[in-house]
C-alpha positions in Angstrom: 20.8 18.2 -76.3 18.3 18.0 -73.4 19.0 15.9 -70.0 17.2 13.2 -68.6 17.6 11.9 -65.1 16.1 8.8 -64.6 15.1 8.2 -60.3 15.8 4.3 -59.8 15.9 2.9 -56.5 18.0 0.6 -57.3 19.9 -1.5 -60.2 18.9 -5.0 -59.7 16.9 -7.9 -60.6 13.0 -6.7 -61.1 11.1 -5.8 -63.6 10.6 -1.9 -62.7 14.7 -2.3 -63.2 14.5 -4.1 -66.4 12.0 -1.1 -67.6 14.8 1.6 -66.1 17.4 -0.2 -68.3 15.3 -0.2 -71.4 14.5 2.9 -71.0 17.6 4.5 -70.7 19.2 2.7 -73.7 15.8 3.9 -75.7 16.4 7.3 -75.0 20.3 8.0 -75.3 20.2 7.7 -78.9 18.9 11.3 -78.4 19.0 12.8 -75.0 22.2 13.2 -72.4 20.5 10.3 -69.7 21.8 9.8 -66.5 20.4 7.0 -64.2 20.5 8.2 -60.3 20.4 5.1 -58.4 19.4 5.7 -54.9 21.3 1.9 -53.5 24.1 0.3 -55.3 23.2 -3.5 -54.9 26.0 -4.9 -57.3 29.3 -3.7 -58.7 27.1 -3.5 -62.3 23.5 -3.3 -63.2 22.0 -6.7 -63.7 20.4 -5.3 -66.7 22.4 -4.2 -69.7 22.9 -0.9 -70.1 24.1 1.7 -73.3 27.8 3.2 -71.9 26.5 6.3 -73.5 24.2 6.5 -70.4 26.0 7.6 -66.8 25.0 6.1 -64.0 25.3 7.3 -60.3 25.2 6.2 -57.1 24.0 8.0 -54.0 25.0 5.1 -51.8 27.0 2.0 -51.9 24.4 0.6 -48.6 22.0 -2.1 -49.8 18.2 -2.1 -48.5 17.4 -5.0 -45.8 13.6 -4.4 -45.7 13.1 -8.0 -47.5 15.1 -9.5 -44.7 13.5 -7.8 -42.3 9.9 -8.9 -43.6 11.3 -11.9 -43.6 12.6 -12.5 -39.9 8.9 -10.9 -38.8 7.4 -13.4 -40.8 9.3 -16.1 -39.2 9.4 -14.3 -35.7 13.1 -14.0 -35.9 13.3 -11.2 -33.0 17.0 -11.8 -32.6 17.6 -10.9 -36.4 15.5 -8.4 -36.3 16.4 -6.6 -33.7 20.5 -6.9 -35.0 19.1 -5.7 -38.6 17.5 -2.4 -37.6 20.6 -0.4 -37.2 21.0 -0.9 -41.0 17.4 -0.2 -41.8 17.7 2.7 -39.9 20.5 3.3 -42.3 18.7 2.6 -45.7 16.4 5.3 -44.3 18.4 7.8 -44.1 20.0 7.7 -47.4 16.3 6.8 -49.2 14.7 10.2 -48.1 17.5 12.7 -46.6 20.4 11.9 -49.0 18.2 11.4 -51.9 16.4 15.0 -51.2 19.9 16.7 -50.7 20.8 14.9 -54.3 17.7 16.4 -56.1 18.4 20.1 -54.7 21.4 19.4 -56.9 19.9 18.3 -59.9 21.4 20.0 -63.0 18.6 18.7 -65.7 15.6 19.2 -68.1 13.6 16.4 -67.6 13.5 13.9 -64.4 11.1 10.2 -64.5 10.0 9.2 -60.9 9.8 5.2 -60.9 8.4 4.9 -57.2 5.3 6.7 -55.1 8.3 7.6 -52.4 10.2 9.5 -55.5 7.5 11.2 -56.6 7.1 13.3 -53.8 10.7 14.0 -53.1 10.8 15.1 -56.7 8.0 17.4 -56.3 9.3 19.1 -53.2 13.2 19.3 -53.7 13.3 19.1 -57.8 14.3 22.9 -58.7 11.3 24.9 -60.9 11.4 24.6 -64.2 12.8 20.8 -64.8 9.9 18.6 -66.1 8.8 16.1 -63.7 7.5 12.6 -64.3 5.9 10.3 -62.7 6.3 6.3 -64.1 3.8 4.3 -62.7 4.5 0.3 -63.0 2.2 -1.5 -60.5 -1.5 -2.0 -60.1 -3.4 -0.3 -57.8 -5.7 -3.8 -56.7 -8.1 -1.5 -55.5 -6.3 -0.6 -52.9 -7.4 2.7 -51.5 -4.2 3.5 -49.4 -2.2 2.9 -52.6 -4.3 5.1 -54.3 -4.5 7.8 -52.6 -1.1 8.2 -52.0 -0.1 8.3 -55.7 -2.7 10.2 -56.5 -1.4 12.9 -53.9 2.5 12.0 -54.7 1.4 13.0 -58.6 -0.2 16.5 -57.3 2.9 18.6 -57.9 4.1 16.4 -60.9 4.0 17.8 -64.5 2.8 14.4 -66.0 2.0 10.4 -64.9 2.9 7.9 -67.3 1.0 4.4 -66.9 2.3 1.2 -68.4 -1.0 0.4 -69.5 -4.5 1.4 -70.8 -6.6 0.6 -67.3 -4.2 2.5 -65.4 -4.4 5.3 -67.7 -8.4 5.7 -67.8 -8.6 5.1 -63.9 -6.4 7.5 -62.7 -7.5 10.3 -65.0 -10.6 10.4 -62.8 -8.0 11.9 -60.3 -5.5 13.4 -62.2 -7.3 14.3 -65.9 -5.5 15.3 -68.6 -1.5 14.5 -67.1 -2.4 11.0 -67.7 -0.6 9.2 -70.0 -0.5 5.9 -71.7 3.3 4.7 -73.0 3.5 0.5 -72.4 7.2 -0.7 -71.6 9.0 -2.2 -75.0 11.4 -4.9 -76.4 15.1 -4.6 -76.5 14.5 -5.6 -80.2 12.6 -8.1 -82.1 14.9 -11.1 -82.1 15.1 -12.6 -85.5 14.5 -16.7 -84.6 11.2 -17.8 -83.5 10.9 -20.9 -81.5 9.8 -23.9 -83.5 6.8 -24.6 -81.0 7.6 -28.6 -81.3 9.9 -29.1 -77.6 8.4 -30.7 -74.4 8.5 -27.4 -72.6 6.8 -24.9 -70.4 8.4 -21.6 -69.2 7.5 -18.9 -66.6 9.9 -16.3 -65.8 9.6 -13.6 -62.7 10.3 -13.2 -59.3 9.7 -15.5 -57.1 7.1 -13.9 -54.9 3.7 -14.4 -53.5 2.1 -12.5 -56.3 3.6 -14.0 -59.0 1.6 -17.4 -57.9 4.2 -19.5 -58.7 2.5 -22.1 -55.9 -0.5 -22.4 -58.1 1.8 -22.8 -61.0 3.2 -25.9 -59.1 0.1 -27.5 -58.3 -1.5 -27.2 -61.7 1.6 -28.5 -63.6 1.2 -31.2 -61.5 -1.9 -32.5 -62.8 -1.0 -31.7 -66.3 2.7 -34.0 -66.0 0.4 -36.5 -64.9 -1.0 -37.1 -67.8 1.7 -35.4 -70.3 4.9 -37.4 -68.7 7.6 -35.8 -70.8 6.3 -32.5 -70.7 8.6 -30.2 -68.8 8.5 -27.0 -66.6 11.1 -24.1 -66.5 10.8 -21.3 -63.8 13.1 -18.3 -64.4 13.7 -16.2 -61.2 14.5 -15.8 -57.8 13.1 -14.5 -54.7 11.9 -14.7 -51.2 9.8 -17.8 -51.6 12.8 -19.9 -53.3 13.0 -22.0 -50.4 9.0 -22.4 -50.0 8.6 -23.5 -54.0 11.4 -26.1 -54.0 9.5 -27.5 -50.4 6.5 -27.4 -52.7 7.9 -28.7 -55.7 9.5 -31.9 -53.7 6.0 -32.4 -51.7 4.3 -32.7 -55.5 7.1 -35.3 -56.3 7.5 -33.0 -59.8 11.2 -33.9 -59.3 13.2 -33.4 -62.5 10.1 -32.5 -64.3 10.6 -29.3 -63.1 13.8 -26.8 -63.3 14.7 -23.8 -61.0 16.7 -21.9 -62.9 17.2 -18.8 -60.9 18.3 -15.4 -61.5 19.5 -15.5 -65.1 20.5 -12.8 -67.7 18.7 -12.5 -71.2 20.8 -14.2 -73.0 20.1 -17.2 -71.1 16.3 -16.5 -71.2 16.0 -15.9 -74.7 17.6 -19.6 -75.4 15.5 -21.1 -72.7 12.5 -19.4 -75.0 13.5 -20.8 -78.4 12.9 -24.2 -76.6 9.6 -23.5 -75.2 6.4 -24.0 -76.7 3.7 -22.4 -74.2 4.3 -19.7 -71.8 2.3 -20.0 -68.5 1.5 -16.4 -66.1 -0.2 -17.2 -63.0 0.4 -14.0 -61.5 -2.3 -12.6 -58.9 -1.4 -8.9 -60.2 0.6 -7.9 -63.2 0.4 -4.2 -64.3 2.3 -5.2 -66.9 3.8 -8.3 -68.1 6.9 -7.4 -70.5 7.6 -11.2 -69.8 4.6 -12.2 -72.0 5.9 -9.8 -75.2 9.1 -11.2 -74.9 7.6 -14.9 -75.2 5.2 -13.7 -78.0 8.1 -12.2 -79.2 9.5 -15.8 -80.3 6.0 -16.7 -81.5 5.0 -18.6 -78.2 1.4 -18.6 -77.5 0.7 -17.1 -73.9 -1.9 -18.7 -71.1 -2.1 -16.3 -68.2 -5.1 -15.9 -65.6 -6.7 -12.2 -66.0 -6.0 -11.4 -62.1 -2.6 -10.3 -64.1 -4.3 -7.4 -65.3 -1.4 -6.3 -67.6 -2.4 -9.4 -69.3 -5.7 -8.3 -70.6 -4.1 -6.0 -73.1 -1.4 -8.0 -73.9 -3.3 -11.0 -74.7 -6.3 -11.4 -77.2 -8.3 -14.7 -76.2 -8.6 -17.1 -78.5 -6.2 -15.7 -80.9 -2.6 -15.3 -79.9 -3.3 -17.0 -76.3 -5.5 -17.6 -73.5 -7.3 -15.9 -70.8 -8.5 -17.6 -67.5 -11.3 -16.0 -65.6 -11.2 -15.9 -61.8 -8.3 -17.9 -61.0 -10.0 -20.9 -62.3 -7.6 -24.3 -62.3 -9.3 -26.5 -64.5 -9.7 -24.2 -67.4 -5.9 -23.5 -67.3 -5.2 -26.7 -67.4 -8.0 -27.3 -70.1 -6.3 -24.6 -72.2 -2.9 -25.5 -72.1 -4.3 -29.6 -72.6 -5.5 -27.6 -75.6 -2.2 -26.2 -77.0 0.1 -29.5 -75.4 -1.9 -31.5 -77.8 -2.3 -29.4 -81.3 0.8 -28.4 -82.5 -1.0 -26.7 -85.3 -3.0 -24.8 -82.9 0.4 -23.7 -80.7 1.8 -22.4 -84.2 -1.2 -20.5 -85.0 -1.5 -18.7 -82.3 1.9 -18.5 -81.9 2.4 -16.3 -85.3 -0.5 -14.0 -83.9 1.6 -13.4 -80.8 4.6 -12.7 -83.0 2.2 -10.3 -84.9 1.2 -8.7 -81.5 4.5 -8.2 -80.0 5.6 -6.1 -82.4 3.4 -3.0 -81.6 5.8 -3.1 -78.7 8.3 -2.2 -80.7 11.4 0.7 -79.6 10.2 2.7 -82.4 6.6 2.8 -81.4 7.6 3.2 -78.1 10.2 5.9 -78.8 8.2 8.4 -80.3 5.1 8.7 -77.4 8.3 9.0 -75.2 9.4 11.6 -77.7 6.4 13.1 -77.9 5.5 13.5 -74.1 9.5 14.9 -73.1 9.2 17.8 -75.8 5.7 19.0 -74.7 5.3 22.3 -73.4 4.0 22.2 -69.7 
């Protein structure tokens, strides 16, 4: 049975974790997998994970560079200054200890989740284990970011790219070791939401990029004229404390719920009584949030900025698309779906249709099929 080390920076909440976890529990039905966590945020992963899979830590010290983004941000010079010993710290054990556990490595296979990873796996990974790199973010055109995955790939054996776009722009730079595998389901739950509740949902982290603000602002003009529709927001983050500010300034007040951080369970039943999902996401490589909605047969509205999107949704016929950011169209569209029920339903069974090609299965065997190919 071959080995599969999996090179996660951490266990938490996120959605390159979320993908770790899935994966994992995908491929131990055939392969000895082992997760190599490089920080141990929490006793247990947030994410479910298969016991057949073993999971180590190289260090029980939890990263601070939020925080200390944070305090910058805020010119917290005090805080900062007292939270550099541990970044210092976090350093240390992200490149030196993590370099001294890959000379160790005992494995077949090993899948790279970050730029950093990549090149520590190309330089202390021992000759003849496969390497792969697992790209999940989008590049925004961002030359830097580019440049240095392209470079951290050099010495790989493979990249794999969550979606199509990625895969066709970065074989320009890295030809034929580009592949395409998208993230999956856990599974293809069995109830579909009955599309006729009051609700709207948008799940993620609570981030700049994930444009929860704009979400704010144009749920405010829609509850203005649909009183007893409702909003739920599934995450946390950094900007918490800036959204509920926002929130209360918009006078939304109960008309929209912070949920926070919450497992699947508690998402999936929040979804079964939704009846539009909304992504207002300024970048999204992915979006394994919006195949989990369609999943349940909900209709998805997301602005194309979330690239991921673009793949995921088919305008006009299991969802929406909004061009450039634009407000009033969002609004126009989900007007749309808020007001025909037999509209929401249509589209929604499309979605359900859709979600589906995300299947374990068909996910299983390109995975297969890439960890059994000769180099």
């Amino acid at each position: 049975m071959k080995k599969i080390t999996i090179l996660a920076l951490h266990l938490g909440y996120g959605g390159v974790e979320n993908a770790v976890a899935t994966l994992a529990n995908l491929l131990c039905e055939k392969y000895d997998v082992e997760i190599l966590s490089v920080y141990r945020l929490y006793n247990d992963p947030v994410f479910k994970i298969d016991d057949k899979v073993k999971i180590r830590y190289i260090s029980n010290i939890k990263p601070n560079k939020k925080e200390m983004i944070y305090y910058l941000k805020k010119k917290n010079f005090s805080m900062l200054f007292k939270g550099l010993g541990a970044s210092l710290k976090t350093g240390y054990v992200k490149y030196v200890k993590t370099a001294m556990e890959l000379r160790k490595l005992d494995t077949d296979v090993v899948i790279s989740t970050r730029t950093v990873h990549n090149f520590l796996v190309s330089n202390f990974v021992k000759k003849g284990i496969k390497k792969i790199a697992w790209e999940h973010n989008h590049h925004n055109n961002n030359k830097r970011y580019i440049s240095a995955l392209v470079n951290s790939c050099k010495k790989m054996n493979y990249l794999v790219t969550v979606s199509k776009e990625l895969k066709e722009f970065y074989e320009q730079y890295l030809g034929k070791k580009v592949y395409y595998i998208p993230n999956c389901l856990d599974n293809i739950p069995s109830k579909l939401s009955k599309l006729d509740s009051k609700n709207l949902i948008s799940v993620g982290r609570l981030s700049k990029e994930k444009g929860f603000d704009d979400l704010l602002k144009l749920f405010k003009k829609i509850s203005q004229k649909h009183t007893d529709w409702h909003l739920n927001i599934v995450g946390d983050g950094m900007e918490k404390n800036d959204l509920l500010d926002l929130a209360k300034e918009l006078k939304l007040g109960d008309k929209v719920t912070f949920h926070g951080y919450q497992d699947k369970d508690y998402i999936n039943d929040l979804l079964l009584d939704s009846s539009i999902y909304v992504m207002t996401s300024r970048t999204e490589s992915f979006g394994l949030v919006l195949i989990e909605a369609m999943s349940y047969g909900i209709p998805c509205v997301s602005y194309t900025s979330a690239q991921g999107a673009n793949e995921i949704i088919d305008d006009g016929k299991n969802g929406y698309l909004i061009k450039d950011r634009n407000e009033d169209e969002m609004i126009s569209k989900i007007d749309l779906l808020i007001n025909d029920e037999k509209l929401r339903k249509k589209l929604g069974k499309e979605a359900r249709v859709k979600s589906k090609l995300y299947s374990k299965e068909n996910v299983l065997k390109s995975w297969n099929k890439l960890i059994n190919k000769r180099k």
